[in-house]
C-alpha positions in Angstrom: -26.9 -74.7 -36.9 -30.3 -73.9 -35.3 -31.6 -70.3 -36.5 -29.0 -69.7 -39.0 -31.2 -70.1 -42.1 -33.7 -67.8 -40.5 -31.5 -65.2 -40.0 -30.0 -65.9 -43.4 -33.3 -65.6 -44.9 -34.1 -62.4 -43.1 -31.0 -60.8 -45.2 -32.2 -62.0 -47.8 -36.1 -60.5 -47.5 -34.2 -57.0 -46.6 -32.6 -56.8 -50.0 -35.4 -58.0 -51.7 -37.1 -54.9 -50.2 -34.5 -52.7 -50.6 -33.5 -53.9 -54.5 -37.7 -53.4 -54.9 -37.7 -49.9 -53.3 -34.5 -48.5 -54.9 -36.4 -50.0 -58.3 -39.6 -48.4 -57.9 -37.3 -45.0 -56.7 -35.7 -45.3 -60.3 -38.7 -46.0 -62.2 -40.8 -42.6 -60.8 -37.7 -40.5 -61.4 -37.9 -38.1 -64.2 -34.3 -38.0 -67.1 -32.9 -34.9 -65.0 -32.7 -36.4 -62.0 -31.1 -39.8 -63.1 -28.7 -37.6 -65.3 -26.0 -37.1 -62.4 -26.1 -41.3 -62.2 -26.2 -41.7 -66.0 -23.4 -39.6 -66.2 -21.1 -41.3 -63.3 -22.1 -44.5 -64.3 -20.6 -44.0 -67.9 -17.2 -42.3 -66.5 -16.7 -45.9 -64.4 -17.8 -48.1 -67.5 -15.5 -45.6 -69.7 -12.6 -46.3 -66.9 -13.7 -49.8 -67.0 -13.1 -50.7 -70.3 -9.8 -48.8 -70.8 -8.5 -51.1 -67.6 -9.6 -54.4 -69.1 -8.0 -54.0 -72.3 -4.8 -52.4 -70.5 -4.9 -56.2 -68.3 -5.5 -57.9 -71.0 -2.6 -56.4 -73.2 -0.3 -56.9 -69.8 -2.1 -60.6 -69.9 -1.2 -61.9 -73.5 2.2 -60.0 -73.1 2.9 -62.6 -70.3 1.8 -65.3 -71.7 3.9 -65.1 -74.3 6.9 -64.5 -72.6 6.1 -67.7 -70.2 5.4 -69.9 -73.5 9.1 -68.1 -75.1 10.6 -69.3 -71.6 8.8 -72.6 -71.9 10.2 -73.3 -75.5 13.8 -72.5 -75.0 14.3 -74.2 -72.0 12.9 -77.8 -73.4 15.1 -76.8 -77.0 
C-alpha cells in the first residue's frame, strides 16, 4: 500500500486548511451576517429534537411490546 498514507494525509492537510479558513471566516463576521446561519441552524436543532424524542417514544413503545411478547410466550 505504497502512497496511500500520503495521499491520505493530503486529505487530511486540506481540511485542516479548509476547517481553519471557514474558522477564521466565522470569527471576522459581524452578528448580521451570521444571523441567516444562526437562524437555520436553530430550525434543524428545533427539527432535531422533536425527531429524537418522536424515535425514542416509537423506541420504548417497542420495547415493550417485544418484552410483553417475550413474557407470554415463556408463561
Amino acid at each position: 500500500m505504497k502512497g496511500g498514507r500520503s495521499k491520505a494525509d493530503s486529505r487530511n492537510n486540506d481540511n485542516k486548511y479548509a476547517s481553519k479558513a471557514g474558522g477564521d471566516m466565522w470569527k471576522s463576521m459581524s452578528e448580521a451576517q451570521k444571523a441567516p446561519f444562526v437562524a437555520k441552524a436553530e430550525k434543524r436543532r428545533n427539527k432535531y429534537n422533536k425527531n429524537i424524542v418522536a424515535y425514542n417514544k416509537r423506541l420504548v413503545s417497542f420495547l415493550r411490546k417485544m418484552m410483553i411478547g417475550n413474557l407470554t410466550r415463556k408463561g
